[in-house]
Each structure stands twice: as C-alpha cells, then as structure tokens.
GUMARKOL-788518 format. One record per atom (N, C-alpha, C): residue in three letters; atom name; x, y, z. Coordinates in nm, 4 decimals. Each point is the difference from the previous one (the first is absolute). Layout:
BEGIN
   aa  at         X         Y         Z
  ala  CA         X         Y         Z
...
//
This chain:
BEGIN
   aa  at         X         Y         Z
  unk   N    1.3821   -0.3230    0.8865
  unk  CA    0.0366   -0.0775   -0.1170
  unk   C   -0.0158   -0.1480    0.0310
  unk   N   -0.0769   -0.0596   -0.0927
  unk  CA    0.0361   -0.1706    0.0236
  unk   C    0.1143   -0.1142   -0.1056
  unk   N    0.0228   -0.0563    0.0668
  unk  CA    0.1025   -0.1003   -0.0683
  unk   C   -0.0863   -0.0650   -0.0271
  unk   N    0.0481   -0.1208   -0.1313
  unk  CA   -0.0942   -0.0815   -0.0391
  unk   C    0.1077   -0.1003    0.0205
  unk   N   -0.0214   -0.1533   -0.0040
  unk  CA    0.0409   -0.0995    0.0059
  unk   C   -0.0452   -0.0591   -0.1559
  unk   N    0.0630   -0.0036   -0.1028
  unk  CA    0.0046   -0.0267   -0.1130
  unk   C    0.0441   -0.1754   -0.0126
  unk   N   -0.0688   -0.0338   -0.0547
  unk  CA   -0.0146   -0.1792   -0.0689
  unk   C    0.0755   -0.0485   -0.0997
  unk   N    0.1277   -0.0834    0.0426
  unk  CA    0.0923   -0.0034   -0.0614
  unk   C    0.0194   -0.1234   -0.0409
  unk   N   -0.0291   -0.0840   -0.1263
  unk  CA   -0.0030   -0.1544   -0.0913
  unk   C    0.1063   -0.0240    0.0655
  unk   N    0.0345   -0.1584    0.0135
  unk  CA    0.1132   -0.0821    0.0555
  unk   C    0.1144    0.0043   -0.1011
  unk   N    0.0084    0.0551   -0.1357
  unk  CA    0.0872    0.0533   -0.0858
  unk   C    0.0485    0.0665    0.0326
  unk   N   -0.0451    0.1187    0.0964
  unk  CA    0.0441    0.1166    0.0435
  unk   C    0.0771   -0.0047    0.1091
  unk   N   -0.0850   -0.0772    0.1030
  unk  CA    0.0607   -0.0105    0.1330
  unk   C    0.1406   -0.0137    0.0421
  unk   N    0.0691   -0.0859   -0.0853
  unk  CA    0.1466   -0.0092    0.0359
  unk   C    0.0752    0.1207   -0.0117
  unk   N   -0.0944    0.1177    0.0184
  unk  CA    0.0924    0.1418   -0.0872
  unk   C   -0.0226    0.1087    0.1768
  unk   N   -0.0939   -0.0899    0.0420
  unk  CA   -0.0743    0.0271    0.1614
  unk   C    0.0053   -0.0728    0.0626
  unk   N    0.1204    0.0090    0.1002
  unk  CA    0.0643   -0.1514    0.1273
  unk   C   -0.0892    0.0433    0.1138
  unk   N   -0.0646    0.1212    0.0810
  unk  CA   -0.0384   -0.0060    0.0816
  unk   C   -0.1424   -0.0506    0.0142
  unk   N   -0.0655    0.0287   -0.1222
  unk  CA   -0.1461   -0.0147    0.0212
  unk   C   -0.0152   -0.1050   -0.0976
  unk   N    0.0579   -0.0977   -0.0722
  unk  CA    0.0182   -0.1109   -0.1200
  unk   C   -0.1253   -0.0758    0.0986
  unk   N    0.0179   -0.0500    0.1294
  unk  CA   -0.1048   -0.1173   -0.0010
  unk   C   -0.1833    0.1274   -0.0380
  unk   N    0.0377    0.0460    0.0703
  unk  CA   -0.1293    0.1049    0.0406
  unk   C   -0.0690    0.0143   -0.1762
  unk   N    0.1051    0.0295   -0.1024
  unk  CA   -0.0288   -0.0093   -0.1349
  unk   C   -0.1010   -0.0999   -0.0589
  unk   N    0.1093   -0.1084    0.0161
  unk  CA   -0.0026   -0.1153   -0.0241
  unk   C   -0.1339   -0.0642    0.0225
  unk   N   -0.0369    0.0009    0.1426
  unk  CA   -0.0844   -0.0511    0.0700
  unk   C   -0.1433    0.0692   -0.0956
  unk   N    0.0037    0.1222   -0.0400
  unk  CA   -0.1204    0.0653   -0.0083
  unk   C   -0.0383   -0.0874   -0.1877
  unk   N    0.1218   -0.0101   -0.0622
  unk  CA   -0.0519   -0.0304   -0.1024
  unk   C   -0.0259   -0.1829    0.0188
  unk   N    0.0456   -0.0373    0.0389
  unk  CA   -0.0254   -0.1950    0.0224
  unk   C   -0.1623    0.0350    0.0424
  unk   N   -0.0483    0.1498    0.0712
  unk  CA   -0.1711   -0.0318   -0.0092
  unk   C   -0.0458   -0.0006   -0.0784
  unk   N    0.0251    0.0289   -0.1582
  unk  CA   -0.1219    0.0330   -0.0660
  unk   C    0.0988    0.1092   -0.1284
  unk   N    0.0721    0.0878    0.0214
  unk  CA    0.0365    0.1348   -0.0297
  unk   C    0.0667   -0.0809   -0.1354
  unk   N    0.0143    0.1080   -0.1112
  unk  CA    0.0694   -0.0662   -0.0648
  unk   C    0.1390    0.0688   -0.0897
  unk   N    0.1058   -0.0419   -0.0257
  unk  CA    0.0812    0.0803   -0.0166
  unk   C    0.0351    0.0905   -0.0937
  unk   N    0.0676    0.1416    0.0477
  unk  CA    0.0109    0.1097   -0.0734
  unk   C    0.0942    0.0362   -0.0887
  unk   N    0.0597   -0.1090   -0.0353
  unk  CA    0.0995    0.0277   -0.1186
  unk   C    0.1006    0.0915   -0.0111
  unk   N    0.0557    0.0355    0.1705
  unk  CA    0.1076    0.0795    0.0090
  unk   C   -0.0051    0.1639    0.0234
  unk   N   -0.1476    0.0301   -0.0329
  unk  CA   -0.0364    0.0655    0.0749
  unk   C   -0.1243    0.0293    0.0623
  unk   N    0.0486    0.0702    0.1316
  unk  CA   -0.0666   -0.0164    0.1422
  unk   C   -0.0934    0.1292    0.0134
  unk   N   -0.1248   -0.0842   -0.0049
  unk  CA   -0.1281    0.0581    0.0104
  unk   C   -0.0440    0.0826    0.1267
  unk   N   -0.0220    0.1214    0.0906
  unk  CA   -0.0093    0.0622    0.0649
  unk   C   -0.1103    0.0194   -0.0044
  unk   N   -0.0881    0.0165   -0.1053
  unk  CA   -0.1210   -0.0136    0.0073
  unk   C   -0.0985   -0.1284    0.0821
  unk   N    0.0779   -0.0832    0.0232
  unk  CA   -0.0523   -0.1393    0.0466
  unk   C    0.0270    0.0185    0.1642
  unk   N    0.0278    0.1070    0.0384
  unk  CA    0.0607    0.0095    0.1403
  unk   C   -0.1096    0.0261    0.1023
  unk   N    0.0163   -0.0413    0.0947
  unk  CA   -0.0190    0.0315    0.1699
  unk   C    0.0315    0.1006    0.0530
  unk   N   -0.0932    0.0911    0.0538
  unk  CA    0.0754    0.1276    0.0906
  unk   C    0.0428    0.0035    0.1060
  unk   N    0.1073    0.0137    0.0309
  unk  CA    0.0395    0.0156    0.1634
  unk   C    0.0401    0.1232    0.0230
  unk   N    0.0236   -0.0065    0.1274
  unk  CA   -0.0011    0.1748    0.0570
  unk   C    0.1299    0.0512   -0.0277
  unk   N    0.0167    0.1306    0.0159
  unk  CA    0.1360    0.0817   -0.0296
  unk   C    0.1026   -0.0784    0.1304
  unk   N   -0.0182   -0.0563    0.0866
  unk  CA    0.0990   -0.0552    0.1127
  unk   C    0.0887   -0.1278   -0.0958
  unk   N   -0.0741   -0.0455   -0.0522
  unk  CA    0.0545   -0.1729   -0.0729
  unk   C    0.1474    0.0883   -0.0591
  unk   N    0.0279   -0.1624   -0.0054
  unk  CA    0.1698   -0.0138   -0.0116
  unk   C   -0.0055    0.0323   -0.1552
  unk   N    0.1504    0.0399   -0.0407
  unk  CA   -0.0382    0.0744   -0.1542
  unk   C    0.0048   -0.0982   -0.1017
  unk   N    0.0351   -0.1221    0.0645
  unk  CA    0.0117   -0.1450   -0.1006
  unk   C   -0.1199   -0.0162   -0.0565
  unk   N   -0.1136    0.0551    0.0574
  unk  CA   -0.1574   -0.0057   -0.0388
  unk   C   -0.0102    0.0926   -0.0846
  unk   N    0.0653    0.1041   -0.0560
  unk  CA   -0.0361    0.1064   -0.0993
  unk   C   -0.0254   -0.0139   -0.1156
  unk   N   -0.0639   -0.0132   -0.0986
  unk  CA   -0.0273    0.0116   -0.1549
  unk   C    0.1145   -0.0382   -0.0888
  unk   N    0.0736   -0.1047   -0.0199
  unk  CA    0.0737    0.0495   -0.1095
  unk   C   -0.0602   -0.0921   -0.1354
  unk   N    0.0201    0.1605   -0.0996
  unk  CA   -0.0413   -0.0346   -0.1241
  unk   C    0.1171    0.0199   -0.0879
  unk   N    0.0162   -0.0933   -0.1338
  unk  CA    0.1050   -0.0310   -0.0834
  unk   C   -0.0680    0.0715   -0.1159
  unk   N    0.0838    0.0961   -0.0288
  unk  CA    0.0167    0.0912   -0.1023
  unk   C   -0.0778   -0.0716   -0.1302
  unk   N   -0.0610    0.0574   -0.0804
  unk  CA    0.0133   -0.0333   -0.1735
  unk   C    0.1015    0.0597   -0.0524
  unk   N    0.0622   -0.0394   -0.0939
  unk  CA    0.0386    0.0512   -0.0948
  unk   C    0.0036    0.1128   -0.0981
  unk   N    0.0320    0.0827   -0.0017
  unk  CA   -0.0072    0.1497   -0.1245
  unk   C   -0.0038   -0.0707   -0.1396
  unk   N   -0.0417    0.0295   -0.0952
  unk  CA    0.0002    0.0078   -0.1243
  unk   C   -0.1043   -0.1197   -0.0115
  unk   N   -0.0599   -0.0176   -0.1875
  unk  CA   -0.0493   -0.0930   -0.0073
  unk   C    0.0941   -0.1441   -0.0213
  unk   N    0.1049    0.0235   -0.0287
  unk  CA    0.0548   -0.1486   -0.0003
  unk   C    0.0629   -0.0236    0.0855
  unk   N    0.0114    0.0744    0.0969
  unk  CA    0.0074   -0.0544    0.1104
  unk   C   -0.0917   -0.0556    0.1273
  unk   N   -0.0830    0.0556   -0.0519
  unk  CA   -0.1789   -0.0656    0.0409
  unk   C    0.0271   -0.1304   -0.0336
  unk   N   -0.0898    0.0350   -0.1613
  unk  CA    0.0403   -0.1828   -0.0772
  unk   C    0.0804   -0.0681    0.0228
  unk   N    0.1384    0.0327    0.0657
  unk  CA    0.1267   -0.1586    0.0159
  unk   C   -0.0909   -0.0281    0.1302
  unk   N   -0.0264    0.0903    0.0952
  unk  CA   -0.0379   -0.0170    0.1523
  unk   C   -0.1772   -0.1143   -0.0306
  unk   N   -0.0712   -0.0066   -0.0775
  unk  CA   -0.1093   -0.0280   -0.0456
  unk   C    0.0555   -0.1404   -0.0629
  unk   N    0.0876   -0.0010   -0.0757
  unk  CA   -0.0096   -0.1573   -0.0836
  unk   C    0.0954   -0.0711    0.1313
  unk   N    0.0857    0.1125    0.0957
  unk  CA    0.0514   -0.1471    0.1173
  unk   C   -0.0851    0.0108    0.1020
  unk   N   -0.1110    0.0173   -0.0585
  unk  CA   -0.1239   -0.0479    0.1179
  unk   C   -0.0646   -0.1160   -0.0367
  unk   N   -0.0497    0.0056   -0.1468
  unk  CA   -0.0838   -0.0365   -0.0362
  unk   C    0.0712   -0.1275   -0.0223
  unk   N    0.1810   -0.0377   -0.0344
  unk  CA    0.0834   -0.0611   -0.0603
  unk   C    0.0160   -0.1147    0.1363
  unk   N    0.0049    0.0412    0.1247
  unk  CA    0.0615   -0.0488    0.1474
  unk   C   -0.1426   -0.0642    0.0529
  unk   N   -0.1384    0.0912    0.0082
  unk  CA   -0.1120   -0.0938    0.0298
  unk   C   -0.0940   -0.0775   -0.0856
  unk   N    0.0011   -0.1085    0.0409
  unk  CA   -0.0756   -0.0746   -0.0833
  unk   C   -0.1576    0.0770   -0.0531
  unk   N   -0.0401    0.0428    0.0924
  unk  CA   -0.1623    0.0892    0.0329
  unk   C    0.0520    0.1525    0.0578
  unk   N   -0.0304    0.0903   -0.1692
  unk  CA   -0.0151    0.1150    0.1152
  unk   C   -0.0718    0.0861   -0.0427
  unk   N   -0.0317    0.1473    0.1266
  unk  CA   -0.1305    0.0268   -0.0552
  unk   C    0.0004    0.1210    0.0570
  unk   N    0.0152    0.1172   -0.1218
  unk  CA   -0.0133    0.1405    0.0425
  unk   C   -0.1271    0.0329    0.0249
  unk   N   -0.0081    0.0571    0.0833
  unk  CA   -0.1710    0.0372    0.0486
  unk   C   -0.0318    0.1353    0.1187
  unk   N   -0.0629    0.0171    0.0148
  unk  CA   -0.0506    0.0875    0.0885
  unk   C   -0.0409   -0.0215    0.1000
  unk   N    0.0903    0.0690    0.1208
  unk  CA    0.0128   -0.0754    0.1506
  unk   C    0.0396   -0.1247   -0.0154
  unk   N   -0.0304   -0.0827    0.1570
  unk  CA    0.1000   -0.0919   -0.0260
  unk   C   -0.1422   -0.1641    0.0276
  unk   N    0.0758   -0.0529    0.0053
  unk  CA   -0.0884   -0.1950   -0.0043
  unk   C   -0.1131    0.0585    0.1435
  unk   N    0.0939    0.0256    0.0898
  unk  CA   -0.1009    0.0106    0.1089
  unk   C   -0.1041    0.1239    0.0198
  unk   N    0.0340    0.0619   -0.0902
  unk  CA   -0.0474    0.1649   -0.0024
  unk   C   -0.0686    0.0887   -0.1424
  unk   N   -0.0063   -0.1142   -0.1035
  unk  CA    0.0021    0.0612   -0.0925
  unk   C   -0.1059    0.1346   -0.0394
  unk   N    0.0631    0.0930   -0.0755
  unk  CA   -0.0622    0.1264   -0.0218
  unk   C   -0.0785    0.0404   -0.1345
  unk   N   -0.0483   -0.1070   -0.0446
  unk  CA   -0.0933    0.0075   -0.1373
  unk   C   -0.0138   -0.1557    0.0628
  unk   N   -0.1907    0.0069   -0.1630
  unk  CA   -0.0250   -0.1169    0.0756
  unk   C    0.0335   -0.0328   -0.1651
  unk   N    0.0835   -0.0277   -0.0717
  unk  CA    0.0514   -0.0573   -0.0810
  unk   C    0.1073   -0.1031    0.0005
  unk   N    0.0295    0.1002    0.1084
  unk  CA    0.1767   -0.0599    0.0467
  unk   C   -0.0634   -0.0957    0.1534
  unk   N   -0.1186    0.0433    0.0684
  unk  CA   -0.0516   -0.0859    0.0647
  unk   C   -0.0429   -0.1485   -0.0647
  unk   N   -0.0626   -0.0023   -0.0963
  unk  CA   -0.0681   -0.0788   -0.0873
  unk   C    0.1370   -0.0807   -0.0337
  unk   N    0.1286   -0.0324   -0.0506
  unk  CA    0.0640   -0.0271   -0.0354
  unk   C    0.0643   -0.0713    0.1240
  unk   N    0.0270    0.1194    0.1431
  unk  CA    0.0565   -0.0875    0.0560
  unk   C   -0.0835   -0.1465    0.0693
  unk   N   -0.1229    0.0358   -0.0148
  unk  CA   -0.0805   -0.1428    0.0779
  unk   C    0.0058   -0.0855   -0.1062
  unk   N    0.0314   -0.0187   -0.1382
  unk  CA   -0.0179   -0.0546   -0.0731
  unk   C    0.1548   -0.1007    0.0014
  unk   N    0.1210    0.0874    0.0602
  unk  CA    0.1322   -0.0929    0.0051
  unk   C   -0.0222   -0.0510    0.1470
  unk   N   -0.0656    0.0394    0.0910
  unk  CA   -0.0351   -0.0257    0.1362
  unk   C   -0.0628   -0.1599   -0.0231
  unk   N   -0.0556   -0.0024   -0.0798
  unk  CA   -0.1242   -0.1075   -0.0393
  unk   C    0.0612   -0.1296   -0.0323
  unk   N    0.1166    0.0601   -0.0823
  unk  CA    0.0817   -0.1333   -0.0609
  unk   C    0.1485   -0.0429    0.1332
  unk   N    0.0221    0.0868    0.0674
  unk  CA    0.0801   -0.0358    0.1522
  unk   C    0.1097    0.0214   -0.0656
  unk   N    0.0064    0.0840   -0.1089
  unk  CA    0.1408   -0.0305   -0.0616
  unk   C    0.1144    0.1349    0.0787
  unk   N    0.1801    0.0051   -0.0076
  unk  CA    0.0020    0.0854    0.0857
  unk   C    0.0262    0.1159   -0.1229
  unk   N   -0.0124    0.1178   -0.0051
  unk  CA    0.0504    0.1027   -0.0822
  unk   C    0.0522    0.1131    0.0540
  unk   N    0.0687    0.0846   -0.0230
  unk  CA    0.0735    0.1375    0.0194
  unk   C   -0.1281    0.0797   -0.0674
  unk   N    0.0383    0.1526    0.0494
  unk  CA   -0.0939    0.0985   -0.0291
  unk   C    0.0702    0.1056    0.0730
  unk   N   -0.0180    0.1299   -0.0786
  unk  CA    0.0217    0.1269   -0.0371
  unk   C   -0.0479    0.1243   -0.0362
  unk   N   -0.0536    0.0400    0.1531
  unk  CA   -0.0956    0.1206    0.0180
  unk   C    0.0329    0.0999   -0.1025
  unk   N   -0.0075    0.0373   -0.1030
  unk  CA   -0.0140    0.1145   -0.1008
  unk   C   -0.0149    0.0982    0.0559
  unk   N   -0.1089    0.0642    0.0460
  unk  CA   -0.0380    0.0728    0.1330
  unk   C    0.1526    0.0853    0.0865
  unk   N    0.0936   -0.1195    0.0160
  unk  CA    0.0941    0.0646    0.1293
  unk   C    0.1024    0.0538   -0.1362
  unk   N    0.0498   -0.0206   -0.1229
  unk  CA    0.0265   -0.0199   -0.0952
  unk   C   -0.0260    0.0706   -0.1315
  unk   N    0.0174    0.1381   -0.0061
  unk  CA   -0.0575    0.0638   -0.1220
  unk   C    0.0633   -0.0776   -0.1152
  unk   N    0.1252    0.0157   -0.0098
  unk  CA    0.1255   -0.0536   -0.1254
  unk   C   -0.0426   -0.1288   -0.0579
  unk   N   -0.0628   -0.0818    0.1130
  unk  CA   -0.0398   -0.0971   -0.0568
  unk   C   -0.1018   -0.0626    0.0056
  unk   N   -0.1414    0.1192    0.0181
  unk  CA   -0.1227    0.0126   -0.0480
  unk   C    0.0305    0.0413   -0.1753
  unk   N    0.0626    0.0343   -0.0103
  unk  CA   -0.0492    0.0828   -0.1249
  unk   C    0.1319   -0.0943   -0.0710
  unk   N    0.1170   -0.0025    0.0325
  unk  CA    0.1329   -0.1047   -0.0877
  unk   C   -0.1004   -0.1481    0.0280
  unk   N   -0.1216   -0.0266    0.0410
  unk  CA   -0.0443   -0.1808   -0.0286
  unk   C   -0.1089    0.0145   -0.1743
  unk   N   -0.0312    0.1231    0.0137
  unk  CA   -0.1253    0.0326   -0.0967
  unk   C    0.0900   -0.0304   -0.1292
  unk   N    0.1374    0.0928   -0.0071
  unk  CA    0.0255   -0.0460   -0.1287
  unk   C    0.1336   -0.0812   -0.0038
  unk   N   -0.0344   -0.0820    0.1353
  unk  CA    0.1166   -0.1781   -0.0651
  unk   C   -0.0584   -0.0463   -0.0476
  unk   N   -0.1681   -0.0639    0.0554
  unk  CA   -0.0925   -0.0576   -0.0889
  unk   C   -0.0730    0.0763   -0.0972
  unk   N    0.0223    0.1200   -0.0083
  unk  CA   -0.1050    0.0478   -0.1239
  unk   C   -0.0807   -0.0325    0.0418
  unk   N   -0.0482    0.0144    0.1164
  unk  CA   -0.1672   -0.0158    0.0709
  unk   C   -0.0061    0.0939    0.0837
  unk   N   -0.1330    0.0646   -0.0216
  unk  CA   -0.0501    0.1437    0.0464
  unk   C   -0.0608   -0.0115    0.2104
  unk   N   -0.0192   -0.1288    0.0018
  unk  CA   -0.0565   -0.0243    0.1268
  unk   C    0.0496   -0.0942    0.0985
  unk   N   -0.0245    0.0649    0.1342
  unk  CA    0.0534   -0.0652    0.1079
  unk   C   -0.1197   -0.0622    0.0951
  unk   N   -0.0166   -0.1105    0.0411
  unk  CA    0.1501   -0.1001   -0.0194
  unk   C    0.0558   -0.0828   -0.1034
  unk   N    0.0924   -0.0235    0.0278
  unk  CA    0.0808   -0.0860   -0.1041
  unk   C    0.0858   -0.1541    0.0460
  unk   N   -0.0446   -0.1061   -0.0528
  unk  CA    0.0453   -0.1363    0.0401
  unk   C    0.1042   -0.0136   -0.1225
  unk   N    0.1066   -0.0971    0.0639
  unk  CA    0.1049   -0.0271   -0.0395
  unk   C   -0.0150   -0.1303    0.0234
  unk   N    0.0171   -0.1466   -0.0819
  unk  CA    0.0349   -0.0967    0.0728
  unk   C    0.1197   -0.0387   -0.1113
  unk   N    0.1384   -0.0835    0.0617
  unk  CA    0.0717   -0.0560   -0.0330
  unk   C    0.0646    0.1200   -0.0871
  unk   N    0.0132    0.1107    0.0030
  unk  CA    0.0530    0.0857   -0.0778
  unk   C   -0.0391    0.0456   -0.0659
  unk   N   -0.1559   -0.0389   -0.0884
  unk  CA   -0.0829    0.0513   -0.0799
  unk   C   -0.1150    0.1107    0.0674
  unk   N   -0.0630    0.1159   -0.1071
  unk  CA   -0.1103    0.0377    0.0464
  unk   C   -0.1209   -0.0651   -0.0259
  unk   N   -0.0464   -0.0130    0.1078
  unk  CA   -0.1422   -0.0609   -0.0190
  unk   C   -0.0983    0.0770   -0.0477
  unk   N   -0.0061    0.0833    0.0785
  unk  CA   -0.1377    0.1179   -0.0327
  unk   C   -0.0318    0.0363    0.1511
  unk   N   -0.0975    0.1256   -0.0511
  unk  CA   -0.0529    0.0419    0.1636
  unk   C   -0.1150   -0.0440    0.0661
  unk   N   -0.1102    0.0122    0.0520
  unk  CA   -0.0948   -0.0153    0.0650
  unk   C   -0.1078   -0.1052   -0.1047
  unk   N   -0.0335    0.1002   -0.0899
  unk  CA   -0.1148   -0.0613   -0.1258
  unk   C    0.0609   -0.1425   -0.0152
  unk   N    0.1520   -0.0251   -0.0584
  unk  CA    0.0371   -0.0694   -0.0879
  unk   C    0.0195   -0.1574    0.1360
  unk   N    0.0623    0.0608    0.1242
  unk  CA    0.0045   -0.1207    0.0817
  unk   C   -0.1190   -0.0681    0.0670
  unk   N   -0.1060    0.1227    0.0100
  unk  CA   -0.1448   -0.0233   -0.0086
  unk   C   -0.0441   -0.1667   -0.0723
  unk   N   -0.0099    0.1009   -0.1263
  unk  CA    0.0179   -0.1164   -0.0822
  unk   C    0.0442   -0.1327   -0.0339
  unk   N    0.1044    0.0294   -0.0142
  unk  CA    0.0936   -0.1430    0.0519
  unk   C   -0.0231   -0.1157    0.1317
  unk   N   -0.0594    0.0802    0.0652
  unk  CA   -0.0221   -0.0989    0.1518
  unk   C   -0.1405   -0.0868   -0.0647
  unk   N   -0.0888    0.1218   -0.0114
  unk  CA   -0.1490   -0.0365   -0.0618
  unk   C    0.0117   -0.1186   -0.0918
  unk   N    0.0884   -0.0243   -0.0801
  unk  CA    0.0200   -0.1018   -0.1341
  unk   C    0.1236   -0.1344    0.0374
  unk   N    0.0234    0.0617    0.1871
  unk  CA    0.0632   -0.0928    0.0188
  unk   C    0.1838    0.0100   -0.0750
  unk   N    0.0036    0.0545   -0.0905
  unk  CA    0.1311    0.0291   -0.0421
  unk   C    0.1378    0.0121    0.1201
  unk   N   -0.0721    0.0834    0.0920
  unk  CA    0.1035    0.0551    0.1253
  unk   C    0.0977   -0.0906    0.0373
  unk   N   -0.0696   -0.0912    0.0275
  unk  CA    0.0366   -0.1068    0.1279
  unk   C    0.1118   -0.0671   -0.0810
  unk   N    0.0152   -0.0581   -0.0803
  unk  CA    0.1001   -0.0707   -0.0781
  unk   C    0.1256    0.0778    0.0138
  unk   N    0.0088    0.1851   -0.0594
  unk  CA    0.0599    0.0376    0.0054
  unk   C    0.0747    0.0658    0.1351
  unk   N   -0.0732    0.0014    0.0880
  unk  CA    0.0567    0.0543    0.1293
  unk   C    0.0721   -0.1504    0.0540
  unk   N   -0.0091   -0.0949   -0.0186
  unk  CA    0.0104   -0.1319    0.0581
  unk   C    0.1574   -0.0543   -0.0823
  unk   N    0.0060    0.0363   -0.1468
  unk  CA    0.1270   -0.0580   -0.0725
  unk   C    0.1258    0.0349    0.0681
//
C-alpha cells in the first residue's frame, strides 16, 4: 500500500501543526489554494514505512443538493478566484480545464480550485448552481463567469484582465 502526502493551502495548515511549514512551503512555490479542501490527487508517493502524518487526508462533501450548494456559494463567496475543474493547476485532467488554468497562470493572479474529479457531489451539485452543463467553471468575486469557451473569450477581447485584477 502507498501513502500519499496530500497538498494542503496555508488556509488549511493551521488545522496541521506538524507538517504546517512542509504545507506551507509547497504552496509559496507556485501551488495554489484549495479552499478547504485537501486535494490527494496532487500528492507524492512515499513508501508504506513513512510516518502516517503523510497519509491522504480528504474532507468529505456534503450529502444532499443544498448542502452541496451552501458548500459551493462558501467557496465561491470566501475566494476571490475560483475554479472547479478537472485535476488540479499542476496536473490538470482535461485540456479545457488545462486551457483555463494557463490562462489564470498568465495573469499571476492567485486562485483556489477544486478537483471535481476527487468530488462526485460536487461535480454534478456545480452543474446546477450555475445552470451550466460544463466543467470547468470560473468564479470571480462571487459571480459565474463561464467555462472554458466563455473565458477563452474574454482573455482574447482582453475583457479578463480588468476583471481578475478589481
């Protein structure tokens, strides 16, 4: 069996005293934060010997749809930029949700993001908060933006930048 060492936002960290710098440290490179919950998919393998502080932990979704949706608008409500997608910034698993993330990469701005993928409840509870059929999905300032096509777009016409920047 392997343990994974799971990537934990500096939001999170204070919830993890032993490994907080080790966290910490990984996202000040580059990583960007997970909005409370902790991506396992983004992990490192180490061997079955490692200490169990290195093990996977993943934070539940929610049952029901409104309880999806409250969990969805205090995401979308707490980060300025956020962005359900497939896989994660460093890993992404469509190239839609690829396409999107080089496109917030581009502007240096920082955003949260939310593997769908690790996440059934809220693969399918994001489709109908926005009444939008496709993933990924950008959020800025609390609003939906649109997915791939629409931020596409927006960058292309220059629109983006104003709004990721306010």
């Amino acid at each position: 069996m392997t343990k994974y060492l799971a990537e934990i936002c500096p939001k999170c960290s204070p919830q993890i005293s032993r490994n907080k710098m080790l966290h910490t440290a990984r996202f000040a490179l580059g990583r960007t934060a997970c909005s409370g919950l902790i991506r396992p998919s983004l992990s490192r393998a180490f061997s079955d010997d490692s200490h169990g502080d290195f093990g996977a932990v993943k934070k539940e979704a929610p049952e029901g749809k409104d309880a999806v949706h409250a969990m969805i608008q205090q995401h979308v409500t707490d980060n300025k930029i956020m962005l359900y997608m497939k896989g994660s910034p460093s890993a992404p698993q469509c190239g839609f949700s690829a396409k999107v993330i080089g496109i917030l990469k581009n502007h240096n701005v920082p955003f949260s993001s939310v593997n769908v993928l690790e996440y059934g409840e809220i693969r399918e509870g994001i489709k109908s908060f926005s009444d939008w059929p496709t993933i990924p999905q950008l959020y800025v300032d609390g609003e939906f933006v649109g997915g791939c096509d629409i931020v596409t777009q927006m960058e292309d016409e220059g629109e983006l930048a104003g709004l990721l920047k306010e």
